[in-house]
C-alpha positions as CSV (number, residue, x, y, z in Angstrom):
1,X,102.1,109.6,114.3
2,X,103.3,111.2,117.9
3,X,102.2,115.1,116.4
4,X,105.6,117.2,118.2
5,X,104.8,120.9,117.0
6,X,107.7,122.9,116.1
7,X,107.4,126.4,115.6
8,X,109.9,127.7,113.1
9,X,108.9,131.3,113.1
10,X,108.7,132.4,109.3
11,X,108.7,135.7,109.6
12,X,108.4,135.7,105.6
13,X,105.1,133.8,105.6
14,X,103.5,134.0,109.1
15,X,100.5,131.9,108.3
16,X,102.5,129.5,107.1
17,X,102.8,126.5,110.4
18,X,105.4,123.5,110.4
19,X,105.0,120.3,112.7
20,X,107.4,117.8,112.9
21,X,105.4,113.9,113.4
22,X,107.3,111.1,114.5
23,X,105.9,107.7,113.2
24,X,104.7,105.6,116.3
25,X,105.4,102.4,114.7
26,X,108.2,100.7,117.0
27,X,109.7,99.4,113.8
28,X,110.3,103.2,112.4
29,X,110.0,106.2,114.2
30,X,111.3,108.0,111.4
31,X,110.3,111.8,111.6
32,X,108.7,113.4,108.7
33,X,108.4,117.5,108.3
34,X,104.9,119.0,107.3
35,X,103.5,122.3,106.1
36,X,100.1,122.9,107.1
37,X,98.3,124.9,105.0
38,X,95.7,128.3,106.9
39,X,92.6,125.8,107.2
40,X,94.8,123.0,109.0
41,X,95.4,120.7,106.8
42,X,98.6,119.3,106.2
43,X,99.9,120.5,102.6
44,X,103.0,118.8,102.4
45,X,104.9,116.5,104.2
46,X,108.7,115.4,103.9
47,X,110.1,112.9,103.0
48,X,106.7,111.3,101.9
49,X,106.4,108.1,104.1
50,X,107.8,105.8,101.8
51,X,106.5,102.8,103.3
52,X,104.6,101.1,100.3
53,X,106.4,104.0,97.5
54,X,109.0,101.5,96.1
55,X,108.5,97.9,94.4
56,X,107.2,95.2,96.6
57,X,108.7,91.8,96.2
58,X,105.1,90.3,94.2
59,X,102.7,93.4,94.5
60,X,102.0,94.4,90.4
61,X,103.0,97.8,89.3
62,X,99.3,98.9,89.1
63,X,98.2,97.7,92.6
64,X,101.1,99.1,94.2
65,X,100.9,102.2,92.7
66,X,97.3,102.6,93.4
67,X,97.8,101.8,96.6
68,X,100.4,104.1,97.6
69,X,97.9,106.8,96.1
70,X,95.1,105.9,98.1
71,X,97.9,106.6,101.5
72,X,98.7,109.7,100.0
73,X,95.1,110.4,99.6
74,X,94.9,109.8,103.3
75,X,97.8,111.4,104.5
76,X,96.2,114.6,103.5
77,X,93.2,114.1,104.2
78,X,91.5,113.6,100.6
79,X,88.7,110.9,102.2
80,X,87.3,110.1,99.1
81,X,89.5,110.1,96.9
82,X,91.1,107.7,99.7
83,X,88.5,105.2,99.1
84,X,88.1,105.1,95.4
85,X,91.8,104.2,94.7
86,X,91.3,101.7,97.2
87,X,88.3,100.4,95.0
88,X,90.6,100.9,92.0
89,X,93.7,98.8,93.5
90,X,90.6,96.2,94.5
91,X,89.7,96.2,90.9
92,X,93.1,95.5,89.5
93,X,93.5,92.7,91.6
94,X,90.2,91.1,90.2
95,X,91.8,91.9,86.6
96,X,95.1,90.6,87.6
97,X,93.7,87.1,89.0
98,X,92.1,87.0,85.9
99,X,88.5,88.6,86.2
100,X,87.7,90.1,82.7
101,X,88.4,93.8,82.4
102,X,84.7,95.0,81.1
103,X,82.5,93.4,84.2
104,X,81.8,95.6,86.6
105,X,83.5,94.9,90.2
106,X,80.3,93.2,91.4
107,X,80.9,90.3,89.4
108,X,84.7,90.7,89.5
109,X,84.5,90.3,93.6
110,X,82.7,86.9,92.8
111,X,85.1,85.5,90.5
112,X,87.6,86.0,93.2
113,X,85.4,84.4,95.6
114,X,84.4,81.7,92.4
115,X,88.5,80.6,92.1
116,X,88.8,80.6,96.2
117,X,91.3,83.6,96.2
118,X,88.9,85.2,98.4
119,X,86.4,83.9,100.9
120,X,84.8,84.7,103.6
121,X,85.5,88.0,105.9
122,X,87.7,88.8,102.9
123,X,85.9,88.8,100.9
124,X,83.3,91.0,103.0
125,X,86.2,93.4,103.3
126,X,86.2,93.3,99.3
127,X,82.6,94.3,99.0
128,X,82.6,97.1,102.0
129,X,85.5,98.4,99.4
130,X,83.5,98.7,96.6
131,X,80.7,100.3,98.5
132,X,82.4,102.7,100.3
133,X,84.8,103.2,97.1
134,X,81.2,104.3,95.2
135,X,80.3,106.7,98.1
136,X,83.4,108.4,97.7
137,X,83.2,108.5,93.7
138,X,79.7,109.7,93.8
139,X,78.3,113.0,95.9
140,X,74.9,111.0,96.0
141,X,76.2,108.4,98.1
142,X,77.1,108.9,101.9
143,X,79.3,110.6,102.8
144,X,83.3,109.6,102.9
145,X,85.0,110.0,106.8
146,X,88.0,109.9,108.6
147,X,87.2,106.9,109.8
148,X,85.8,105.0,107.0
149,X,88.8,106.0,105.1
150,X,91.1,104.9,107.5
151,X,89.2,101.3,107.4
152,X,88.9,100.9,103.7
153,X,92.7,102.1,103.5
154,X,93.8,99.2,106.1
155,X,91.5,96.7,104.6
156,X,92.7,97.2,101.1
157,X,96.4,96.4,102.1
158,X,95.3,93.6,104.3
159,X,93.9,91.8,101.2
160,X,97.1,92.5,99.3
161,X,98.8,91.3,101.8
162,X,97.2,88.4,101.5
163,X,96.7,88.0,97.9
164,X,100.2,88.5,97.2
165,X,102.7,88.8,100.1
166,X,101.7,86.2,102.4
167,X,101.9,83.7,99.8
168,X,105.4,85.4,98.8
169,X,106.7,85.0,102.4
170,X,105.4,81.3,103.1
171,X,107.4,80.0,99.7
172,X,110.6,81.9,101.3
173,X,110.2,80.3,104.7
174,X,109.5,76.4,103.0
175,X,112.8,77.0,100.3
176,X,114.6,77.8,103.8
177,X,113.7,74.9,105.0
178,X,114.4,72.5,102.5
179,X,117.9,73.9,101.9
180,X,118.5,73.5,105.8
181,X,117.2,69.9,106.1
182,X,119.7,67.3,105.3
């Protein structure tokens, strides 16, 4: 996001600051308004960037919604509770694709790998999530930044992307096809 501030002079509540932020995706530039609270941080933002908020065409309820929490998390700058709902959506996939509920993600991440619904540098990906996930959850661990948020965040959608939307999107382009071929 472009930051554009905008001072809006509230004479009611002077330590109260406003900054408009204009996505800098080419696909949106939507503006959003934000309230940033006396230490900086922004408090509120509106309208919430709605990007991932409604149903997704073959995302489960519980992923999506876990998701979307782990952006909020972000968005204001709540590291690690960013990467633990990021380990929690990771875990409800492993449930989902039929990893039983009471193993612990360890084993989960390798009956994904087991059934060949993730390999590789995904599934990598899915074990830096679960690591980083349990440095956010416990203040033993390392500490949770910016940065490692930001990763963890954009890894966990690019496995649901591919868990469940790319395979979504290739059926739609091959039923396209076969309805245009004579």
């Amino acid at each position: 996001m472009d930051n554009n501030q905008v001072d809006l002079g509230n004479k009611y509540r002077p330590e109260a600051k406003y900054i408009v932020l204009q996505c800098d995706n080419v696909g949106c530039k939507k503006y959003v308004f934000c309230n940033i609270d006396p230490w900086g941080q922004i408090s509120t933002m509106y309208p919430f960037p709605s990007f991932i908020e409604g149903d997704i065409e073959g995302i489960p309820d519980d992923i999506r919604i876990d998701y979307f929490e782990s952006c909020k998390c972000y968005a204001i700058k709540a590291y690690n509770a960013t990467v633990v709902m990021c380990r929690r959506a990771l875990q409800n996939i492993a449930i989902d694709k039929g990893a039983k509920k009471s193993d612990d993600l360890y084993i989960q991440l390798d009956h994904l790998r087991n059934k060949n619904i993730i390999q590789g540098i995904l599934y990598d990906v899915a074990r830096q999530i679960r690591t980083i996930g349990n440095d956010g959850a416990h203040p033993e661990n390392a500490k949770v930044t910016e940065e490692d948020a930001k990763e963890i965040n954009d890894f966990t959608w690019q496995i649901i992307e591919y868990i469940y939307l790319m395979p979504n999107r290739v059926n739609k382009i091959k039923a396209k096809k076969q309805t245009t071929q004579p």
